[in-house]
C-alpha positions in Angstrom: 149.9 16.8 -30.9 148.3 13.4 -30.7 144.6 13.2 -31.0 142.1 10.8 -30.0 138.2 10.5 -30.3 136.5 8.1 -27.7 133.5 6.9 -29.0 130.9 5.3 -26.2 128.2 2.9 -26.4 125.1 4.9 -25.4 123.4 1.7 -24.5 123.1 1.6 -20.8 124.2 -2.3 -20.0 127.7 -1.4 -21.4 128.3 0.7 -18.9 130.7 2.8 -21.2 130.5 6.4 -19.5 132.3 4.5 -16.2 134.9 3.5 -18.3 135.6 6.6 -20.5 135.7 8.2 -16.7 138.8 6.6 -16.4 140.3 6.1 -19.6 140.0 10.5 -21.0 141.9 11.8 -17.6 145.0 8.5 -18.4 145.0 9.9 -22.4 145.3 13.6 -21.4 147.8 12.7 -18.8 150.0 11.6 -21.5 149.4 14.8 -23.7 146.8 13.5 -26.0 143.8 15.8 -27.0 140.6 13.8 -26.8 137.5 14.1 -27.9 134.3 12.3 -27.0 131.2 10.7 -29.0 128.6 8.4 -28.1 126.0 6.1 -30.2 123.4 3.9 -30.3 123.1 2.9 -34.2 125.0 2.1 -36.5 124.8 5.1 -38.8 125.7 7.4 -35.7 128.9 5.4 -34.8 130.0 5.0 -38.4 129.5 8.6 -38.5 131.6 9.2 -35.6 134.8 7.2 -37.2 134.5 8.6 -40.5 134.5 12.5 -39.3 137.9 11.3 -37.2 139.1 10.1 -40.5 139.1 13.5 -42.0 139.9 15.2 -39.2 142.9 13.8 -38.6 142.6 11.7 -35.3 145.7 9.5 -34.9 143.3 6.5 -32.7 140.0 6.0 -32.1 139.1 4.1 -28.9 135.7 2.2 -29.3 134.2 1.7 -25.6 131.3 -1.1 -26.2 130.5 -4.5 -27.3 131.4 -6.5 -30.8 128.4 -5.2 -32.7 129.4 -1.8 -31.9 133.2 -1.7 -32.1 132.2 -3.5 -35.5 130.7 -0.7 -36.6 133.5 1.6 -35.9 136.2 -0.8 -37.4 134.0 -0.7 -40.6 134.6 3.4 -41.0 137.9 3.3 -39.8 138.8 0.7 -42.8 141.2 1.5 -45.6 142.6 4.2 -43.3 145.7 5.0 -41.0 143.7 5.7 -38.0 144.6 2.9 -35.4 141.6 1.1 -33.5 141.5 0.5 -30.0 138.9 -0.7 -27.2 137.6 -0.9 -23.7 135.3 -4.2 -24.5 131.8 -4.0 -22.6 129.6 -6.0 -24.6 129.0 -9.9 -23.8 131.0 -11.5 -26.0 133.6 -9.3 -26.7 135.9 -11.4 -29.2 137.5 -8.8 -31.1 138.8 -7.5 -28.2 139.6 -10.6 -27.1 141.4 -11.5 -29.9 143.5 -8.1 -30.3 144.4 -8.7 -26.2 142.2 -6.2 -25.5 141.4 -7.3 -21.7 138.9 -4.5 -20.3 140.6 -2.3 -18.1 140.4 1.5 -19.4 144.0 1.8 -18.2 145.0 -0.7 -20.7 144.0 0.4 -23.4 145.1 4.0 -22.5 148.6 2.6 -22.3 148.4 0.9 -25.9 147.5 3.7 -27.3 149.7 5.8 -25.9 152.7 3.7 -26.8 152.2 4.5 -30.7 152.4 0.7 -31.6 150.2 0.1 -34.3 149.8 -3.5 -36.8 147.3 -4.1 -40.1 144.7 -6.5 -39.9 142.8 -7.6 -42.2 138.9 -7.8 -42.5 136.0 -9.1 -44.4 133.7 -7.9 -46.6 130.0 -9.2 -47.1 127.4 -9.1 -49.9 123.8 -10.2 -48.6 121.6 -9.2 -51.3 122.0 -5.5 -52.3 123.9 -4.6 -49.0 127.4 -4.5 -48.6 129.1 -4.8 -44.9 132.0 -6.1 -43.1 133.5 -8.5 -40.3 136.3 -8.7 -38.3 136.0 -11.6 -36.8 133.7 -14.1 -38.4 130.4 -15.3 -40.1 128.7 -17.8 -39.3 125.5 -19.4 -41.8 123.5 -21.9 -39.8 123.0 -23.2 -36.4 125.4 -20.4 -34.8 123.2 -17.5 -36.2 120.0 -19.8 -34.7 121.5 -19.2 -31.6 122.5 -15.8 -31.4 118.8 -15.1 -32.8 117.2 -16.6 -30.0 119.7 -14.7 -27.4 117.6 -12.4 -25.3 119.2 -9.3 -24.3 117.8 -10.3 -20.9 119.4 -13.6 -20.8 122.6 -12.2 -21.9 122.5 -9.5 -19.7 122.1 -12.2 -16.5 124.0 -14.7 -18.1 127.0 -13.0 -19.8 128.8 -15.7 -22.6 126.7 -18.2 -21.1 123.7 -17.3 -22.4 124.6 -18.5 -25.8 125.8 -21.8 -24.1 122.5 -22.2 -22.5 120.8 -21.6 -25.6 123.2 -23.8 -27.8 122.4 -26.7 -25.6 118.2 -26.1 -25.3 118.8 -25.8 -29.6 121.3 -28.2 -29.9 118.1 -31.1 -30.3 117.1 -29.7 -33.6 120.6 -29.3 -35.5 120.5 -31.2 -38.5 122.6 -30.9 -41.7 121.2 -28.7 -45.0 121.9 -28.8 -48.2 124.8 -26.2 -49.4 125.9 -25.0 -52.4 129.5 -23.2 -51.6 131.8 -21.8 -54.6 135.2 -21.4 -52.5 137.8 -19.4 -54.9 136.1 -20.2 -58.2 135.7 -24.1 -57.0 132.0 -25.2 -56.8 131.1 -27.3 -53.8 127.9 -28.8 -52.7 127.8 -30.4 -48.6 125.2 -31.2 -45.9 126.6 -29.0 -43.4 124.8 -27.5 -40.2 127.1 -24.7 -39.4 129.4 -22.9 -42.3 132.1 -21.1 -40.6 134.3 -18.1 -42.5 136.6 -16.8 -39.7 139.4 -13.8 -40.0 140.4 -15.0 -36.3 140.5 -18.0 -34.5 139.6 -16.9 -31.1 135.7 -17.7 -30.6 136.0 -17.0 -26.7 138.8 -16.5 -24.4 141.2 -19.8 -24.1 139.0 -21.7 -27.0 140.7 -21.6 -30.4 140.1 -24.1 -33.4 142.8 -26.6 -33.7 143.6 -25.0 -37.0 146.2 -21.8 -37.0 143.6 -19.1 -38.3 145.8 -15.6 -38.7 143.9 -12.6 -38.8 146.9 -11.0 -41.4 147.3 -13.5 -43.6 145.1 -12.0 -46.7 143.1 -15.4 -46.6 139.8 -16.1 -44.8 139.2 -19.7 -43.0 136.2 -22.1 -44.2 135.0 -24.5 -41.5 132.2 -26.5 -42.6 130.6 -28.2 -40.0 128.9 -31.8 -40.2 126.6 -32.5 -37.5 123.3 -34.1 -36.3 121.5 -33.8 -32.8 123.3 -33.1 -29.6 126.2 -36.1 -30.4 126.4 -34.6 -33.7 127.2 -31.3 -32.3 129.7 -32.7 -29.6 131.8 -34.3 -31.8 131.5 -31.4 -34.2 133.0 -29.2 -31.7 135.7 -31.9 -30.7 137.0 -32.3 -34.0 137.1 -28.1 -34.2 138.5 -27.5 -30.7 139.6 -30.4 -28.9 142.5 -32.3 -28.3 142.0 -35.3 -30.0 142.3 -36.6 -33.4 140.0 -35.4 -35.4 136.7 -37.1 -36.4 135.9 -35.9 -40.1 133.0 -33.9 -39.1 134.8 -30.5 -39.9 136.3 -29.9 -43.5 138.9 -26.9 -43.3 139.6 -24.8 -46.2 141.4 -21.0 -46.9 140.0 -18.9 -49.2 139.7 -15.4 -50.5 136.1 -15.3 -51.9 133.4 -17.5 -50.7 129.8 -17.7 -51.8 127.5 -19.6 -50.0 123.8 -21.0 -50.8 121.5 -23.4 -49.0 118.8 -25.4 -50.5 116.6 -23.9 -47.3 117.2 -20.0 -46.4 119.8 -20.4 -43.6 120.7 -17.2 -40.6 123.9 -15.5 -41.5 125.5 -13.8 -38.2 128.5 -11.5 -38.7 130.8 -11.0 -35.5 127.4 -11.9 -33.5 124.7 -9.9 -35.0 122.4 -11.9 -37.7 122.1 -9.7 -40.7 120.2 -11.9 -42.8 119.7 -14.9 -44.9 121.0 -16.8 -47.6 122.8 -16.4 -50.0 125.9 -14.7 -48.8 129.6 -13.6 -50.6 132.1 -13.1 -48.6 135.6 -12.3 -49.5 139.0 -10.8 -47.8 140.1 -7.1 -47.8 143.7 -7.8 -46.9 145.0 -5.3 -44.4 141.8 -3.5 -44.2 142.1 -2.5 -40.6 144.8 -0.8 -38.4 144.9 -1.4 -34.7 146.8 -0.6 -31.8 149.1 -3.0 -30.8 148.6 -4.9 -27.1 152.1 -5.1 -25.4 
C-alpha cells in the first residue's frame, strides 16, 4: 500500500486545516493510507519528515508557506521520499517553481500519479550552523526587505508587501564592499544585492534572463550593482527584462560560494533572514525528490 503523511502549517493565516479537508478524502479515494501532522517550528516539522523517513512513507505533502515547506524539504533530503505541496504562505516560490498552483486537488492528483524527479538543493554555513535552501539566498538589500516585512502587511498585502517595502527601501540601496571566493576564485565587488539561486522563478511569470536549472548540480551567482531607486531599476532590468543588458548584474555558476562584506550584510534563505555575514554556500546535487506536476 501507498502511504502518505500530510503535514499542516499550524499557523492560523495559512489556512492549512481547509485544505487538508479536501486533499485526505482525494488521497484515500485513490487507496493511499494517510497520516496527518501539524507544526509551528521548525524542530516540530523537521521532526515530522524525518519519522516519515523511517517509517517508510512513499510522499509527504507539506500544506504551508516557503519557510515551512523548507523545513520539511530539509528532513526529507538525501532520501527517496517524494515532496509535494498545497502552497499557503505569501510568497510561495517553491511551489511555484515545482508547478505547484494551490488547489488541494492538484496536488492529490500528482501524487497519486507516482511521478517523481531529483532536485537539487543548497546547503548553508552561517557561523556554527548548518541549513539548507531550495530556492535561493539572497545577502543584501533583499534580506533588508524581507526583514522589515510585517506579518500584518503581508497578511493584507499578499506578494505586494515586499513590493511596497522594496520601493519605501529602495532610497537607501547603495553598493558595499564584498569579498566573494566563487569555486576556489577570490573576488572582491561593490555589490548591493548577492544573489545564489537553485531556481530561477522569484515570482510567478518573473524569471532572470539567464536559464537557472534547479538539476543542474551548479548554483547561480547574481551579483547585483546598484545605487538609489535608478540604480535599483536598471538593476532589475538588466536581471529580468527584455532589453539588453546594462552591466549592473555579473552572472556566474558555481558549486561553493563564500561570501563576506566589509559591513555585516542580512542573509535571507528562501525568504526567512537567518543571519549575517559571512556565509558558505555550496550545492548538494540531487538532494531533494519531488513529485512531478503533470
Amino acid at each position: 500500500m501507498t502511504r502518505a503523511l500530510v503535514i499542516r502549517s499550524a499557523l492560523p493565516r495559512h489556512h492549512a486545516a481547509e485544505a487538508a479537508a479536501i486533499l485526505i478524502p482525494a488521497l484515500e479515494r485513490s487507496g493511499w493510507i494517510v497520516e496527518t501532522g501539524s507544526g509551528s517550528d521548525a524542530a516540530s516539522l523537521r521532526s515530522l519528515a524525518s519519522e516519515a523517513v523511517g517509517a517508510g512513507t512513499d510522499v509527504v505533502v507539506a500544506i504551508g508557506g516557503d519557510g515551512m515547506v523548507l523545513q520539511v524539504a530539509s528532513a526529507l533530503a538525501g532520501s527517496q521520499v517524494a515532496l509535494a505541496i498545497v502552497p499557503r504562505g505569501t510568497g510561495n516560490v517553491l511551489a511555484s517553481n515545482l508547478g505547484f498552483r494551490g488547489s488541494p486537488l492538484e496536488a492529490a492528483r500528482a501524487v497519486t500519479a507516482g511521478r517523481k524527479r531529483s532536485i537539487d538543493l543548497g546547503r548553508i554555513v552561517l557561523g556554527d550552523r548548518e541549513s539548507m535552501f531550495a530556492v535561493a539566498t539572497g545577502v543584501g538589500f533583499d534580506a533588508r526587505v524581507m526583514a522589515s516585512t510585517a506579518d500584518q502587511l503581508k497578511q493584507h498585502l499578499g506578494k505586494l508587501a515586499y513590493v511596497a517595502v522594496a520601493v519605501a527601501a529602495s532610497c537607501g540601496l547603495r553598493n558595499e564592499p564584498h569579498q566573494l571566493v566563487v569555486d576556489g576564485r577570490p573576488l572582491t565587488v561593490d555589490a548591493a544585492q548577492v544573489f545564489v539561486a537553485n531556481f530561477g522563478g522569484v515570482a510567478r511569470g518573473v524569471r532572470p534572463r539567464w536559464s537557472i536549472k534547479e538539476d543542474d548540480g551548479l548554483l547561480d551567482v547574481l551579483i547585483a550593482r546598484a545605487s538609489g531607486p535608478l540604480g535599483g531599476a536598471l538593476a532589475a532590468v538588466d536581471a529580468f527584462g527584455p532589453l539588453p543588458p546594462n552591466g549592473r548584474v555579473v552572472h556566474m555558476r558555481a558549486r561553493n560560494v563564500r561570501i563576506e562584506s566589509t559591513h555585516p550584510q542580512l542573509v535571507e534563505a528562501d525568504g526567512d533572514v537567518i543571519g549575517t555575514t559571512p556565509v558558505v554556500l555550496s550545492v548538494l546535487p540531487g538532494a531533494l525528490t519531488v513529485a512531478a506536476v503533470a
